[in-house]
C-alpha positions in Angstrom: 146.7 -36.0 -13.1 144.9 -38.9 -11.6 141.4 -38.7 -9.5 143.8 -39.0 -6.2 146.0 -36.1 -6.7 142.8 -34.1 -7.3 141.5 -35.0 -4.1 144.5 -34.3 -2.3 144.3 -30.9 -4.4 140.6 -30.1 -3.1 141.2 -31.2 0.7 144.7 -28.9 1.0 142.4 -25.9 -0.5 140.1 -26.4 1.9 142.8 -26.1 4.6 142.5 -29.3 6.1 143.6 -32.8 4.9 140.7 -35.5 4.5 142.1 -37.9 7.4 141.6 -34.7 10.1 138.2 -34.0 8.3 137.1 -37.7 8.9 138.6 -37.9 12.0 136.2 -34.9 13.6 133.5 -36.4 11.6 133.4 -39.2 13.7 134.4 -37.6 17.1 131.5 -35.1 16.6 128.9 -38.0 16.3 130.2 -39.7 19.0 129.6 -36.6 20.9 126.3 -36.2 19.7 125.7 -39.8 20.9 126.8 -39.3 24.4 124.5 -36.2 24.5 121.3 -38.5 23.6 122.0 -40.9 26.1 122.4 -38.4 28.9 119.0 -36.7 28.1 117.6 -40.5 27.8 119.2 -41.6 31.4 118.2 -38.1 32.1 114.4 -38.5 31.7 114.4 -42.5 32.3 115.4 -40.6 36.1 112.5 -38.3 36.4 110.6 -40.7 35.9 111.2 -43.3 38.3 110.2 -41.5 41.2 106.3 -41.2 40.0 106.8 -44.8 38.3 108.3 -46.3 41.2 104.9 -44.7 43.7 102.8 -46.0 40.6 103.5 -49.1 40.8 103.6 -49.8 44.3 100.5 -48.2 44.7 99.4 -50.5 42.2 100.5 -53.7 43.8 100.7 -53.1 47.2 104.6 -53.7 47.0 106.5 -52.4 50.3 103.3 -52.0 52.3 101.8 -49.2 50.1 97.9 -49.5 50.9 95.4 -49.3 47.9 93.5 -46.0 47.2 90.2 -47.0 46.5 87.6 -44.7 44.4 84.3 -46.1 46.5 84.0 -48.2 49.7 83.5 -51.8 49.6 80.2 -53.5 48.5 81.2 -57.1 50.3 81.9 -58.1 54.1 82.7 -61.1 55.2 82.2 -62.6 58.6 86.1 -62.6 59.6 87.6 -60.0 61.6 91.3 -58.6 61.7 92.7 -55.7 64.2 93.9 -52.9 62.6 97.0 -50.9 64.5 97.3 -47.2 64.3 100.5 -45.5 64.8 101.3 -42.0 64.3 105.0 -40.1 64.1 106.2 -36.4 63.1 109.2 -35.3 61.6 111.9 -33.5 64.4 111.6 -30.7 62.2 107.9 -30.3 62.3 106.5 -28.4 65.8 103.3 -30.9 65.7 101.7 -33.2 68.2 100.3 -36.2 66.2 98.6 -39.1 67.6 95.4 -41.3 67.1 92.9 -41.5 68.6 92.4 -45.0 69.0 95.1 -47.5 69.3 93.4 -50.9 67.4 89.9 -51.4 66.1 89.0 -54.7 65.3 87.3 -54.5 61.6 85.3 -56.9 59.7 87.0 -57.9 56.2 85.2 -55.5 53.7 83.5 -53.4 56.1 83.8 -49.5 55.9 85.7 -48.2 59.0 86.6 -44.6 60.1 89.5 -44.0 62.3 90.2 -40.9 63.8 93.6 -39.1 64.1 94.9 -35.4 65.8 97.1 -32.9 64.9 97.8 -30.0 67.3 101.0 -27.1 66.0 102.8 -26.8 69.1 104.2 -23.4 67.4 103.4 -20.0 67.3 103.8 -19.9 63.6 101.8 -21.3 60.9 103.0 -24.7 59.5 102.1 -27.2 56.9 102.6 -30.7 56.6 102.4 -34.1 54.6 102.0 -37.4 55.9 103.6 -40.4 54.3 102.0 -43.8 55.0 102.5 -47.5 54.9 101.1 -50.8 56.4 102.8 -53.6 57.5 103.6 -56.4 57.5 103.9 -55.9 53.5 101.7 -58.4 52.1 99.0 -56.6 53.6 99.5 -53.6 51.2 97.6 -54.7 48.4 94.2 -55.5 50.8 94.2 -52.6 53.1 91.9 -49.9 50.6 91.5 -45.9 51.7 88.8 -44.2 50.5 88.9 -40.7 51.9 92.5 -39.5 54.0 94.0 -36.4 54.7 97.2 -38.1 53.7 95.7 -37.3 50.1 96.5 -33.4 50.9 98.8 -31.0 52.2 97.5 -30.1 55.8 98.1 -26.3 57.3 97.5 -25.6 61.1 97.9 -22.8 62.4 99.6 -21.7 65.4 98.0 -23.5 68.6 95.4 -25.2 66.0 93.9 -29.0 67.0 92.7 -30.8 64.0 90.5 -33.5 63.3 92.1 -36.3 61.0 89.5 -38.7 59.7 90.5 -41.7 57.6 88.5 -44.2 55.4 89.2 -47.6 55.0 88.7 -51.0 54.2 90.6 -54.3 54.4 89.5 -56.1 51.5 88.3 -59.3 51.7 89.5 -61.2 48.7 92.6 -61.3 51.6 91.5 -64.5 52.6 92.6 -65.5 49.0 96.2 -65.2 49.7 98.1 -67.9 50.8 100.2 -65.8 52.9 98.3 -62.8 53.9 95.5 -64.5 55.4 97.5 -65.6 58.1 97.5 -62.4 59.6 95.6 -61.4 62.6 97.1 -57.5 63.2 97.3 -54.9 60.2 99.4 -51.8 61.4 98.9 -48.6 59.9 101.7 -46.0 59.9 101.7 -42.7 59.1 104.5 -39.9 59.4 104.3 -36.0 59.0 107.1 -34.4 56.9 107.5 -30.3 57.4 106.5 -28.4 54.1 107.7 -24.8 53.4 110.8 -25.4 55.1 114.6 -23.6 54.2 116.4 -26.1 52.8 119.2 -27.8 54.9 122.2 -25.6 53.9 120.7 -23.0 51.9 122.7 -19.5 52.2 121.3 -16.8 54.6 119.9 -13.6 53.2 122.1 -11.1 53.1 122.5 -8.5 55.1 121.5 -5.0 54.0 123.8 -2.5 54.6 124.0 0.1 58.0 123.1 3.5 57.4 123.4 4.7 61.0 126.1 6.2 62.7 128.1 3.4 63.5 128.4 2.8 59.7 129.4 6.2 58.9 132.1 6.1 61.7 133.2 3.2 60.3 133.5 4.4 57.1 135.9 7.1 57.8 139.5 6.8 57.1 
């Protein structure tokens, strides 16, 4: 009997020919495979979000302003006006303005602006504000220091806020080829609701009636 036979012997007593064994072999790794590069694509997700905020943050890219860890040490004798505006989600019962419309800053000079809140709702609410400046090659110039954009903000009902922000533009602006054309920096923020029911979420349900209407109703 030759080495073949033997083989053929082996793989019939172990119920399953060797073609069929190799066969789920390979399908088996392929499926391991697959399940790898979900939980990679899976992750490489995640973390684009906080990447993605990094990096613009970073660079200024889309308008994001800088956050700076101390105020400027240099100001120049150029000036630029600075634009405040201020929106609120529909689904957030807030009045939120500022409370100046334009300041004209020096480049590198510390500046505090001023914004309000007031809940228009006789519950308590919380909030976040999400920011940008524009036009976006201002983004990597225009530096906060200290802004309650930082934090979650509660009010509650009938509350009025004071909403200090610290900034500066920063001079190296004049640098840029393209940026130091502009005379008007707008800053934008908008208020998102926090603590909300999610858009579609089920309701509670209902706990059953014990009164008499129930017990009526329960009788055949």
């Amino acid at each position: 009997m030759n080495a073949v036979d033997d083989k053929a012997k082996t793989d019939a007593a172990a119920g399953q020919p060797a073609p069929s064994r190799a066969l789920a072999g390979r399908h088996r790794n392929v499926a391991l495979s697959l399940v790898a590069v979900v939980a990679v694509m899976g992750g490489m997700a995640y973390a684009a979000v906080p990447l993605y905020r990094m990096f613009c943050q970073a660079t200024g890219y889309g308008g994001t302003p800088q956050i700076a860890a101390t105020g400027s040490t240099r100001v120049i004798d150029k000036t630029i006006v600075v634009r405040f505006d201020a929106n609120v989600a529909s689904a957030l019962p807030w009045e939120f303005r500022p409370k100046q419309t334009t300041l004209e800053v020096k480049l590198g000079d510390n500046v505090v602006a001023h914004y309000t809140a007031t809940n228009r709702s006789s519950r308590v609410t919380k909030g976040t504000a999400g920011f940008n400046v524009t036009p976006d090659s201002a983004g990597a110039y225009f530096n906060k220091v200290e802004c309650f954009c930082f934090t979650e903000q509660t009010l509650q009902p009938g509350q009025t806020v004071d909403m200090p922000v610290s900034f500066f533009v920063d001079p190296a602006i004049v640098d840029d080829a393209d940026a130091r054309k502009l005379s008007e920096i707008t800053l934008s923020y908008t208020f998102y609701p926090l603590g909300e029911p999610k858009v579609g979420a089920a309701p509670a349900a209902a706990e059953p009636s014990t009164g008499p209407a129930a017990a009526a109703g329960g009788r055949s």
